[in-house]
C-alpha positions in Angstrom: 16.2 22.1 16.8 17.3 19.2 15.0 15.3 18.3 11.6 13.0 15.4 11.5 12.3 13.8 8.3 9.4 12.4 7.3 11.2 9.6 6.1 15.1 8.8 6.6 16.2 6.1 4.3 19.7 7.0 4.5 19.0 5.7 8.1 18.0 2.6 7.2 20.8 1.9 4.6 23.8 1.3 7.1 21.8 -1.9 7.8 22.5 -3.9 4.6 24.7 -1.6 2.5 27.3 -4.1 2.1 25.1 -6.8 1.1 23.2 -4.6 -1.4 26.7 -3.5 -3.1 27.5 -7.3 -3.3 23.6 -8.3 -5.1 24.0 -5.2 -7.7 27.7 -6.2 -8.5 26.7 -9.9 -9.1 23.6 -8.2 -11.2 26.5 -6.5 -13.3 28.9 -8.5 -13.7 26.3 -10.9 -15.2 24.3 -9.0 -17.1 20.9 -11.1 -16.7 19.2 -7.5 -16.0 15.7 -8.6 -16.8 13.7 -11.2 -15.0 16.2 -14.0 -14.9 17.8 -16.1 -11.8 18.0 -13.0 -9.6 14.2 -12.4 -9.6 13.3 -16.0 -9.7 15.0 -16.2 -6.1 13.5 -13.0 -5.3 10.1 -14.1 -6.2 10.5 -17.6 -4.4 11.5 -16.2 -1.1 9.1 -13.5 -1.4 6.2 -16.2 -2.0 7.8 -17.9 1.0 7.6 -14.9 3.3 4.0 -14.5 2.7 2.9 -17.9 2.9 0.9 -18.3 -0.7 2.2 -20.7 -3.7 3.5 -17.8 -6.5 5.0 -14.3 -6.6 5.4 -12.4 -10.0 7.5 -9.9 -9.7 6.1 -6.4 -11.8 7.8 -3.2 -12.9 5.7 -1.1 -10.4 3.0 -1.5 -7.5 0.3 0.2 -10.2 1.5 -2.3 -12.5 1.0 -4.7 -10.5 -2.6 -3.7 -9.9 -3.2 -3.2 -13.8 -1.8 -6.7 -14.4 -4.1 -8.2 -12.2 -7.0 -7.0 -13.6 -5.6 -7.8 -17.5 -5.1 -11.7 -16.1 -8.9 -11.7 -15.2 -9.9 -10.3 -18.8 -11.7 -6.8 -17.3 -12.7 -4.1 -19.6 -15.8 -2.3 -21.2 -18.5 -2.8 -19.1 -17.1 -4.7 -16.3 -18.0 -2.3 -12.8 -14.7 -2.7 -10.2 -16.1 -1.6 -6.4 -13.0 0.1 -4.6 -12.3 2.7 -2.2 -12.8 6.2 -2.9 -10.1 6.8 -0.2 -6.6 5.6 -1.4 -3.9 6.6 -3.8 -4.9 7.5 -7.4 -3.4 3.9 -8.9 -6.1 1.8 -7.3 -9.1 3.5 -9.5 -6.8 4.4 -12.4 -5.7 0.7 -13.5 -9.8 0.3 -13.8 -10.1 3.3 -16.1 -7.0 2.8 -18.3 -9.1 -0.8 -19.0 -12.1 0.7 -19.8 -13.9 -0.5 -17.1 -15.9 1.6 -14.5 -14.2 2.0 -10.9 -17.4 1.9 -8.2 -16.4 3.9 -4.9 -17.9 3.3 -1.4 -17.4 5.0 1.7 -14.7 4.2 4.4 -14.7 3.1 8.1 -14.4 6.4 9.9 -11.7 5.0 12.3 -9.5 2.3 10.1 -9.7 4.2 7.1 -10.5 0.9 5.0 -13.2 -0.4 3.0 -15.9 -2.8 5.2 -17.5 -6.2 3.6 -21.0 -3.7 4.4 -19.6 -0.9 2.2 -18.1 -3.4 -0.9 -21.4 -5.6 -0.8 -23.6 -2.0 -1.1 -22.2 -1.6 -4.4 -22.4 -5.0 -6.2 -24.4 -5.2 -9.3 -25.1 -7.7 -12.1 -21.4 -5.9 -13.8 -19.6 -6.4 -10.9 -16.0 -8.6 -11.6 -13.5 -7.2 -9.0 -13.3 -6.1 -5.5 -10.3 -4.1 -4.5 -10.6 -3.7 -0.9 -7.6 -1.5 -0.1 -5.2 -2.1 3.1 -4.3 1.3 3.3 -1.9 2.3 6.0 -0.1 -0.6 7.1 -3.5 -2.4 8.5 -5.4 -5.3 5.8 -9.3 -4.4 5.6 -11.7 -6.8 7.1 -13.9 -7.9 3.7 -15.3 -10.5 5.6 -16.8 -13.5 3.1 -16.5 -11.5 0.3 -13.8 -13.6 -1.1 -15.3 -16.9 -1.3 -14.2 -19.1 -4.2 -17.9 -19.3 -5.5 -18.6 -15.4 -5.7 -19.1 -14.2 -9.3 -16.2 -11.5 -8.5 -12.6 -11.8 -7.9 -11.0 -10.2 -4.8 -7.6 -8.3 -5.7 -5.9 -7.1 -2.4 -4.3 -3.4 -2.7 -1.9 -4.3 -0.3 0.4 -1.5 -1.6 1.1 -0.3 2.2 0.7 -3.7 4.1 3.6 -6.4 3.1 4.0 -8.3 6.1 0.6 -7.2 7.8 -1.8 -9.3 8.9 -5.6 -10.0 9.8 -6.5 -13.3 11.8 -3.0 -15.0 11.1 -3.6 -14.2 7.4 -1.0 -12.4 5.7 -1.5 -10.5 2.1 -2.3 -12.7 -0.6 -4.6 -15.1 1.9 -8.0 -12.7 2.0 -8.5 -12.5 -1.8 -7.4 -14.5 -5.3 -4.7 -12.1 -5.7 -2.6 -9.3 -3.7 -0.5 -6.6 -5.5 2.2 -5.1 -3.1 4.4 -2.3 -4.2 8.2 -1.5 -3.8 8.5 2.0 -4.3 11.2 3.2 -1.7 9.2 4.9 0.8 7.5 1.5 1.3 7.9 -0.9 4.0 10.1 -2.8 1.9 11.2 -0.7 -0.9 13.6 -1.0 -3.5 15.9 1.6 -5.2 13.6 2.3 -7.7 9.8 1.0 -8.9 8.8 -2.3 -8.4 5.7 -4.3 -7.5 4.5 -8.1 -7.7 0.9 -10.0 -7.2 0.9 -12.8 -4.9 -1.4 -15.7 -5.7 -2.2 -19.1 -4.8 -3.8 -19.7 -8.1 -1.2 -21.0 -10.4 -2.9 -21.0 -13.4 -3.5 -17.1 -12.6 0.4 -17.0 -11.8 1.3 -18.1 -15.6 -1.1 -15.8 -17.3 0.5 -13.1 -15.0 3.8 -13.9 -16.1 2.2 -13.9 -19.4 1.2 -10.4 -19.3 3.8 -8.9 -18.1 5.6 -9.7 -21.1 3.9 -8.5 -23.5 1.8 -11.7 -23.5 4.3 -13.8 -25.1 4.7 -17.2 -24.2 7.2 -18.3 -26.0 8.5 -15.1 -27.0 7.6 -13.3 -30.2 3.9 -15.5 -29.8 1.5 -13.3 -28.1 -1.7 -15.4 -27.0 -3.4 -11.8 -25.5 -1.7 -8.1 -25.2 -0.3 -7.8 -22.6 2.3 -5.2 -21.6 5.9 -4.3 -20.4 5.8 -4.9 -16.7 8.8 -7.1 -15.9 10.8 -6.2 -12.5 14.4 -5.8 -13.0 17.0 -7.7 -11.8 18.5 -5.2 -10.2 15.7 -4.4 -8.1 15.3 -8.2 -7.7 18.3 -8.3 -6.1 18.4 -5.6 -3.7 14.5 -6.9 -2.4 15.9 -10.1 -1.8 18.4 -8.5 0.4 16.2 -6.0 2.4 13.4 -8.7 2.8 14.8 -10.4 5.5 15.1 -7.2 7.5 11.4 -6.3 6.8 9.7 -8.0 10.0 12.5 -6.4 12.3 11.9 -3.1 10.3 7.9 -3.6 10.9 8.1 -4.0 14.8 10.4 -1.0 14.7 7.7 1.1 13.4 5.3 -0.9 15.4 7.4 0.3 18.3 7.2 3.8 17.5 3.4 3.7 16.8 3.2 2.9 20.8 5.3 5.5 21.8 3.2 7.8 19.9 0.0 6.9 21.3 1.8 7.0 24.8 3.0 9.9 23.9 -0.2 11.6 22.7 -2.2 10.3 25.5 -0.3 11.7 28.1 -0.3 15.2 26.2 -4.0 16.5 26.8 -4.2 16.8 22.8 -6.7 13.1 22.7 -8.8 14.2 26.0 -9.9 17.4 24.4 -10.4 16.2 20.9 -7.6 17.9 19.2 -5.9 15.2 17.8 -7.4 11.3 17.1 -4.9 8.7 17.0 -4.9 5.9 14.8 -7.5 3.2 15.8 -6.4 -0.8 14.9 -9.1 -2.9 13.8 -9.8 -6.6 15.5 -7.1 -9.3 14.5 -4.7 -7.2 13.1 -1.3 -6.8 12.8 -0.5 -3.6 12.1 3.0 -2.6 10.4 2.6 1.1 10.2 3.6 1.9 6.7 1.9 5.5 8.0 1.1 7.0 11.2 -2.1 8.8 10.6 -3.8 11.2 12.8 -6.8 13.1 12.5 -6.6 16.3 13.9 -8.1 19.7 13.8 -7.1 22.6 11.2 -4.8 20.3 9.6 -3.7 22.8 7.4 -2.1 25.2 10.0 -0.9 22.4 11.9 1.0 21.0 8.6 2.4 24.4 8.1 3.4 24.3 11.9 5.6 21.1 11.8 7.1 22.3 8.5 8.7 26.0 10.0 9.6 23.2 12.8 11.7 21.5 10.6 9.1 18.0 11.6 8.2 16.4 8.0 4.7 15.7 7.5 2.6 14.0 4.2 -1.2 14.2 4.0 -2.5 10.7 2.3 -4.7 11.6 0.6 -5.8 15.8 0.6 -8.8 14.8 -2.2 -10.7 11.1 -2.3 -11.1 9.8 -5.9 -14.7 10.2 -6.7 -13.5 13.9 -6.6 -11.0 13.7 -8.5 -11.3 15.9 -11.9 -10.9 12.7 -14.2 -13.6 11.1 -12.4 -16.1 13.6 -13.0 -18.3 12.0 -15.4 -19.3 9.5 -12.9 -21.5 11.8 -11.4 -20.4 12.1 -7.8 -20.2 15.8 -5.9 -19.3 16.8 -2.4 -21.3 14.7 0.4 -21.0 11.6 -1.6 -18.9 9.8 0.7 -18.9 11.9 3.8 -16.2 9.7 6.0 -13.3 10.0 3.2 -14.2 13.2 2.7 -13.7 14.3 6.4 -10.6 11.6 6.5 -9.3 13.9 3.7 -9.8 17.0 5.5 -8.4 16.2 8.8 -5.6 13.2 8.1 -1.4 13.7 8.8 1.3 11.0 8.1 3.9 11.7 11.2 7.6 10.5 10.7 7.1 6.2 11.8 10.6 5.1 10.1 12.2 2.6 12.3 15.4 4.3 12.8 13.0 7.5 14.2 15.0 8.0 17.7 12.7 8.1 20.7 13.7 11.8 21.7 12.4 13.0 17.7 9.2 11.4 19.0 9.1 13.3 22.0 10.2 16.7 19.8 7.3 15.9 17.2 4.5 15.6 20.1 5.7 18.8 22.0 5.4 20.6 18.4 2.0 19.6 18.2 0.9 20.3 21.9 2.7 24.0 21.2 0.9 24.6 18.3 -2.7 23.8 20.2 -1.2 25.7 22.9 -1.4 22.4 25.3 
């Protein structure tokens, strides 16, 4: 039985290796390896791509996140309403400022926050929203992010470059949108990378301010910032890769349907064994992950693994769990939908390059394992 990654991104090289050779040589041989021409042209044709004003490029998709909130000043006693259901970064940028992350529940089917669940948890402290668009698939806040609200709206589109929700790409349902490069991304570089997309351009200098330190000019520092510049190296391969990334999308997009044909032809929906991944009104869904909910997860991970099929569970344990988060005073029952997501959720292999008869190997694991 032939092995099925999880993710194959060897696969996925063979597309633009020769023009990613050609971007890091040019990197070399000029030695401009920070910020510089290579990720001004990233930045401007990534700004282009998703239809908002300014890109700043960042050193990571957390830092990305962290900058944000830094450019809007948020600290001690400043309340930031998230998910509890997403990866630890989006609650752990609002901690390392001091401020207080405020979780809410999910949307049983999507996953993501819902404009009823972040507008529960508004108070008096409340600065920041961070609806997460977790997946592949941008939440539905709704009006939440009108200009005159007394909070700002920072998009964790971390899993959801390219998606979209009514026409609206990242970047067009908040005041900000942090995306993420990390190589198992959608589009992902050959290392860490991130950058916030804004229309705001007095918000795009001060980013650019703090990522440097908060220098402008250098060795003058009007606020401390920190060290979260994005290479030119990485720059330069993005740039390369991003004009593959809505082919790449529709790919995966391609494989999601022939998953859910798949599935629903298996006897494994009809009888409750497995759930597949609902897609919410308006929206363009570009599958970073293929999620199902299924019964004893556990087992069935276990399963696929002696099968050679890979498998991820996103996430096994939502954040107002979490250890660190203790003293916020939240126990078991809390959030009842994450915490069943968290239970019952598994990332199948949705790579582009995935070959239609893998699919078909990966569905008949799971039927044999139910004994369907």
């Amino acid at each position: 039985m032939t092995p099925i990654p999880l993710l194959d991104l060897k696969a996925q090289l063979v597309s633009y290796r020769a023009d990613a050779l050609e971007a890091m040589t040019r990197v070399m041989d000029s030695q401009e390896l920070i910020l510089g021409p290579e990720t001004e042209r990233f930045e401007a044709a990534l700004a282009t791509y998703a239809g908002v004003s300014h890109a700043v490029g960042m050193s990571s998709g957390t830092d990305a996140l962290l900058a944000a909130l830094m450019a809007l000043d948020i600290g001690p006693g400043d309340e930031v309403v998230t998910s509890t259901f997403s990866f630890f970064a989006t609650a752990g940028v609002v901690a390392r400022l001091g401020a207080c992350p405020v979780f809410v529940d999910i949307d049983p089917q999507t996953y993501n926050v819902t404009e009823a669940g972040l507008r529960s948890a508004i108070s008096p402290k409340t600065r920041a929203l961070i609806p997460v668009h977790l997946f592949g698939q941008l939440a539905d806040i709704g009006a939440l992010a009108a200009p005159d609200s007394p909070w700002t709206v920072v998009e964790d589109s971390a899993q959801s470059l390219g998606g979209r929700l009514r026409g609206g790409m990242n970047g067009h349902h908040g005041r900000m949108a942090t995306v993420s490069f990390f190589p198992s991304k959608n589009l992902g570089g050959f290392g860490d990378g991130g950058a916030v997309l804004t229309n705001d351009a007095a918000l795009a200098e001060r980013l650019a301010v703090v990522r440097a330190h908060g220098s402008k000019p250098k060795y003058l520092h009007h606020m401390v910032g920190g060290n979260f510049r994005l290479d030119a190296l990485q720059a330069a391969v993005l740039a390369v890769k991003l004009p593959h990334l809505d082919a790449w999308a529709e790919g995966r997009r391609s494989n999601a349907a022939r998953y859910d044909a798949l599935f629903a032809g298996s006897g494994l929906t009809e009888r409750g064994l497995v759930t597949l991944p609902v897609v919410g009104p308006d929206v363009h869904h570009v599958y970073n992950q293929y999620v199902l909910r299924v019964e004893d997860r556990d087992a069935l991970q276990k399963h696929l693994t002696a099968q050679g099929i890979g498998t991820a569970v996103y996430y096994p344990l939502p954040l107002h769990l979490q250890p660190c988060f203790r003293a916020l005073g939240h126990g078991p029952g809390d959030f009842p939908h994450a915490e069943r997501a968290a239970a019952q959720v598994l990332a199948l292999p949705i790579y582009p390059e995935l070959p239609e008869g893998a699919q078909a190997q990966v569905v008949a694991a799971v039927r044999g394992f139910y004994g369907v």
